[in-house]
N, C-alpha and C positions, 0 to 999 in steps of 0.2 A: 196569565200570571204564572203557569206553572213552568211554558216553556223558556220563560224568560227567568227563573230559577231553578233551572236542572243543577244544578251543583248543591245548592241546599235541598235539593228533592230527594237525590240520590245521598247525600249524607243522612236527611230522614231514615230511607230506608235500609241504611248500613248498617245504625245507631241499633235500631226494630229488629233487624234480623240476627246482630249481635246477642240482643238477650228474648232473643222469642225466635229461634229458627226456624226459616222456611225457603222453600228456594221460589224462584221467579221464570213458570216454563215461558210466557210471554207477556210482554207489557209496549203500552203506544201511551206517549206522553203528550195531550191536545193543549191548549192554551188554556183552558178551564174545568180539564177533567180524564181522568183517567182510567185505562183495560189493563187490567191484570188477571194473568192464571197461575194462581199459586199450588202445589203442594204440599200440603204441610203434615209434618212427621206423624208417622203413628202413632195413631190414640188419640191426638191432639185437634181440636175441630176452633180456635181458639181468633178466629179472624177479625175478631171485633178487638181485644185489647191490641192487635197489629196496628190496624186501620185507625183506632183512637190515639196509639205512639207515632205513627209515624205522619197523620195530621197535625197533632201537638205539634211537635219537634219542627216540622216545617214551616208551622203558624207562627211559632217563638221566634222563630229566626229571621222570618218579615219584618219591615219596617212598616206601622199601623197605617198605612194608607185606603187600603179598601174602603168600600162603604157597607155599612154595619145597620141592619135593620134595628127597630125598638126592642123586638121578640130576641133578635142576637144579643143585643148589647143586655138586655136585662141577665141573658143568662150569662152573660159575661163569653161570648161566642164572638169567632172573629168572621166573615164575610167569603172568606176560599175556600171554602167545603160545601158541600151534600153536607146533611146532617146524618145522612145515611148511607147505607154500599148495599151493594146486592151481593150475595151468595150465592152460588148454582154449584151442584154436584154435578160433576163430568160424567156422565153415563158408561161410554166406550169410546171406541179410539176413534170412531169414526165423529162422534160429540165435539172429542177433544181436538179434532180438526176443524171441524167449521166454530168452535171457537176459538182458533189459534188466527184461522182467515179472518172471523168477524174481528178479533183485535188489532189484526194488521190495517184491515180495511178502513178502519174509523177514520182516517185522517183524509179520506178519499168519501167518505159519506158525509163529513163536516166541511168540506169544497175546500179544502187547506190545499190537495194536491191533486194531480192527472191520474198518479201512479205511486205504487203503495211506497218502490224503492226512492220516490223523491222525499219523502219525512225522513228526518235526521233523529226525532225522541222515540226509534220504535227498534224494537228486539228482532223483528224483519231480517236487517244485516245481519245481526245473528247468525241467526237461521241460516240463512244461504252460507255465512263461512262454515257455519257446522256439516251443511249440505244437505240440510233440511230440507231447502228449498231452494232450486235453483234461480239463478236471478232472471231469467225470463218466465220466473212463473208469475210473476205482480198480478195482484189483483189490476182491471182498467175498470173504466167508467160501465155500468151498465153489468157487469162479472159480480155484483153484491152479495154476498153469504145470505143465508135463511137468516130471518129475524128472529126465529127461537133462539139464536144465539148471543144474545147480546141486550141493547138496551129498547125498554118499551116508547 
């Protein structure tokens, strides 16, 4: 669902960062769920009213087609989200690398691709125009990041 609404995803999170700034050092957009590593301003540890704006905003903007549990619909919950996000503090730079590959890599651990640069919803390109990464560093099959980095 999600990659099949990258235009209202990313107006989600224009809308979000408009009035709750933060920046975006990497994100991969899957079909049903998302890796992001955010930044966000000093002092400020506030990731939950983000993640609740910019679900909203993206929910609102769907047409109600999903399927909606009893437990959902009682609470008046719509069927596209995790009810929850995970948080991780980035330790050091070397952290913040194998979670930049574990977010690259997800679309290659979910069998969507061979290789990291064939997903089109991921910051990856980025990167490499930044010259972060050059384009023969892709992750392949079998090259997977450590597990502490990512999802359980």
């Amino acid at each position: 669902m999600l990659t099949y609404n990258t235009g209202l995803l990313r107006a989600a999170f224009r809308y979000t960062r408009y009035r709750h700034p933060f920046a975006i050092n990497a994100i991969v957009i899957l079909p049903d769920h998302l890796h992001a590593l955010w930044p966000l301003p000093a002092g400020d540890s506030d990731f939950s009213t983000r993640w609740r704006l910019i679900k909203t905003t993206f929910s609102r903007g769907l047409r109600p087609t999903e399927r909606v549990s009893a437990s959902r619909s009682r609470k008046r919950e719509r069927g596209t989200w995790q009810r929850r996000f995970w948080e991780k503090t980035i330790r050091n730079d070397g952290d913040f690398a194998r979670h930049m590959d574990y977010t690259h890599f997800n679309p290659i651990k979910h069998s969507y691709v061979e290789r990291v640069q064939d997903w089109p919803f991921s910051s990856f390109h980025r990167m490499v125009r930044l010259g972060r990464y050059p384009p023969e560093s892709a992750v392949h099959p079998g090259d997977e990041p450590e597990r502490s980095s990512g999802e359980r």
